[in-house]
C-alpha positions in Angstrom: 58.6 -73.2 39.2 60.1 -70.3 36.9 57.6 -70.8 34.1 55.6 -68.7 31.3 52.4 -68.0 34.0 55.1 -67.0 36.9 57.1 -64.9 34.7 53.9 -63.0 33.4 52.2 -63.0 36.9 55.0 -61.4 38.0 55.4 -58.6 35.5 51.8 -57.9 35.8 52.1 -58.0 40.1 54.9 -55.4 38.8 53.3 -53.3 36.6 50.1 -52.7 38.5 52.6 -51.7 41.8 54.8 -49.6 39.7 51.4 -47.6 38.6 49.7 -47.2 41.9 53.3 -46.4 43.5 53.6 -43.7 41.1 50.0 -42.6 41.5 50.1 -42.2 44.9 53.4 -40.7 44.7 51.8 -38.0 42.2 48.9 -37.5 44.9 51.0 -37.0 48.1 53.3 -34.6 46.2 50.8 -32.8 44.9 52.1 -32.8 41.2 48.8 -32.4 39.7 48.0 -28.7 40.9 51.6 -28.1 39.8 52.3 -30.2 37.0 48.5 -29.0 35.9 47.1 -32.3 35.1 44.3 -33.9 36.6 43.9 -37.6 38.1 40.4 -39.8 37.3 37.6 -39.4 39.0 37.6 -42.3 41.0 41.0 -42.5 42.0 41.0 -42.1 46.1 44.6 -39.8 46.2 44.3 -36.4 44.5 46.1 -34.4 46.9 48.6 -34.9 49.6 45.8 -34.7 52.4 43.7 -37.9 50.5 43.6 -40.9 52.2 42.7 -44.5 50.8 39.7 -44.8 53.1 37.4 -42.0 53.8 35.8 -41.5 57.3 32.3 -43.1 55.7 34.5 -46.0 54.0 36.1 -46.9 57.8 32.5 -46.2 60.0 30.1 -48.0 57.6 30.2 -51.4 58.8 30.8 -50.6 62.5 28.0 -52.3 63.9 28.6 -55.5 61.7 31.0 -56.9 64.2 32.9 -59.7 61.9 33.9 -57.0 59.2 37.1 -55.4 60.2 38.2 -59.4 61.5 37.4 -60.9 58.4 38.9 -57.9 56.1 42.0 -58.3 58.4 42.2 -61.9 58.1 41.7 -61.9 54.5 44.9 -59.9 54.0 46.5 -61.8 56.3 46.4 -64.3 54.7 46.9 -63.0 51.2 50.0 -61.2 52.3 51.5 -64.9 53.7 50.3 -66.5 50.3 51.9 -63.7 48.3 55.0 -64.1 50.8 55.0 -68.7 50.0 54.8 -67.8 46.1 58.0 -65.1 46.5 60.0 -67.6 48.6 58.6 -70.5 45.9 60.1 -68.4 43.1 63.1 -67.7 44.6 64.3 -72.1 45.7 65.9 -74.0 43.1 65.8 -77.5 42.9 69.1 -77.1 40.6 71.4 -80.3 42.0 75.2 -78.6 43.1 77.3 -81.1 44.2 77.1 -84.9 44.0 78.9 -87.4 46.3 80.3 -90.2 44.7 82.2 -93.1 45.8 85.9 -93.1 45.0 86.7 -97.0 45.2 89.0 -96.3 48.0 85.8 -96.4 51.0 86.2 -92.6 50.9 84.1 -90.3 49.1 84.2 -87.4 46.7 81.6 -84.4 45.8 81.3 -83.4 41.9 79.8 -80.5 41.3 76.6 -80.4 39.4 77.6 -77.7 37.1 80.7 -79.7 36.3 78.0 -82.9 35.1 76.3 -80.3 33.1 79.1 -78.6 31.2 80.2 -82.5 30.2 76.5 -83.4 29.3 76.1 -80.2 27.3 79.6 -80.7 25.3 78.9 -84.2 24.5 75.5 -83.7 23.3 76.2 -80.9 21.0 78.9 -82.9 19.4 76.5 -85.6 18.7 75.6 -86.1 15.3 72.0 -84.0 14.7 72.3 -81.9 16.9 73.4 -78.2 16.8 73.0 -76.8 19.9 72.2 -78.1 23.8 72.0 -77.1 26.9 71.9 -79.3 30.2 70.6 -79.3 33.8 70.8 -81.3 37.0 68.4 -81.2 38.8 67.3 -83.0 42.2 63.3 -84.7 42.1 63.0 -86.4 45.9 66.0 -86.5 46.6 67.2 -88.2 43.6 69.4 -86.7 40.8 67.6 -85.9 37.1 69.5 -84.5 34.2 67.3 -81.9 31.5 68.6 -81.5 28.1 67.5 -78.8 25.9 68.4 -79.6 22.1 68.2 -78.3 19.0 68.3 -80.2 15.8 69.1 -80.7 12.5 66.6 -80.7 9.7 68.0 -83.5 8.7 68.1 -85.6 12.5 65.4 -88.0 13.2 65.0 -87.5 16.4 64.3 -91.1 18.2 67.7 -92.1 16.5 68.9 -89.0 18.5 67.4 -89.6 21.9 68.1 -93.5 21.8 71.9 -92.4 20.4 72.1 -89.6 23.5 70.3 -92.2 26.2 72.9 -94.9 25.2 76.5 -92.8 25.2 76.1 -89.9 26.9 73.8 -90.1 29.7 74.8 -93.3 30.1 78.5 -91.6 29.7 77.2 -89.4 32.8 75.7 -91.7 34.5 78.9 -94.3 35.0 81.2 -91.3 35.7 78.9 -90.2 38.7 78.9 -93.3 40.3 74.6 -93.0 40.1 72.6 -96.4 39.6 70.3 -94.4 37.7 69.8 -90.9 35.5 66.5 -90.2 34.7 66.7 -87.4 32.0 63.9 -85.6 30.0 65.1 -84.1 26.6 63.2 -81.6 25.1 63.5 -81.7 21.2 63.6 -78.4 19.2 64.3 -77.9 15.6 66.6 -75.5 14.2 65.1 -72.8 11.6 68.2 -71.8 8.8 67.0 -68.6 7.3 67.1 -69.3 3.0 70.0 -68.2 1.2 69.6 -67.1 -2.4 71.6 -69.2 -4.7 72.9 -67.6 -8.0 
């Protein structure tokens, strides 16, 4: 789930802690009166006696019983669906080891990193490609491989998937042991910068 939106949700969660961390930091030490600066208008913490809610703030809805339950709640449950997205961010679905049969009734594990280093190799040696990169990864229970590649300008790149499908996943997929290896390659071409001939 470590995508674009999750990376910039999470410099933005970031950045808007990091300022009201230092703002309130700035409040409670007082560093305005001696730093001689001044802090907005609106903002609650201007000295080290401020508080976020003022007597009014806290008394206002008193009589509305449901208030303070709801407002409570609310966090509540923000706090454990803040708590689900940290704990999403932070599980991999990355595959580590693979059991595979050794012919002799026994079995052996292979490491997943091992599968990726070989798929990676192989596929940058293939003809149109300049670069790859490689990952195993597990979708229900069931082993995928993703391949990143950059090509040529002068690849076509259906001659390169079909080429890469038939030797090396299919390489990758007999030396598991696996009756299938889904794969998903994503396709990238390579930008040379000109070079001035003379």
């Amino acid at each position: 789930m470590r995508t674009t939106v999750n990376r910039v949700l999470f410099g933005l969660i970031g950045l808007v802690l990091l300022v009201v961390g230092l703002s309130v930091l700035v409040g409670s030490l007082d560093l305005q009166r001696h730093w001689d600066f001044r802090m907005p208008h609106w903002w609650p913490f201007t000295g080290p006696k401020d508080v976020l809610l003022a007597a009014h703030d806290r008394t206002r809805y008193r009589s509305d019983g449901w208030w303070w339950p709801v407002v409570i709640a609310a966090l509540a449950v923000l706090v454990l669906a803040s708590l689900w997205w940290l704990l999403a961010q932070t599980r991999t679905r990355r595959l580590r080891q693979l059991r595979i049969d050794s012919g002799d009734g026994s079995s052996a594990l292979l490491r997943g990193r091992a599968v990726e280093r070989v798929l990676t190799a192989e596929s940058q040696a293939y003809d149109g490609v300049e670069w790859a990169g490689a990952r195993l990864v597990t979708r229900h229970g069931n082993p995928e491989a993703r391949l990143l590649l950059g090509l040529e300008p002068f690849a076509n790149p259906r001659e390169v998937v079909d080429g890469l499908d038939d030797d090396v996943v299919e390489h990758a997929r007999t030396s598991a042991g696996l009756d299938v290896l889904p794969t998903e390659a994503r396709l990238r071409a390579v930008r040379h910068r000109a070079r001035r001939v003379t």
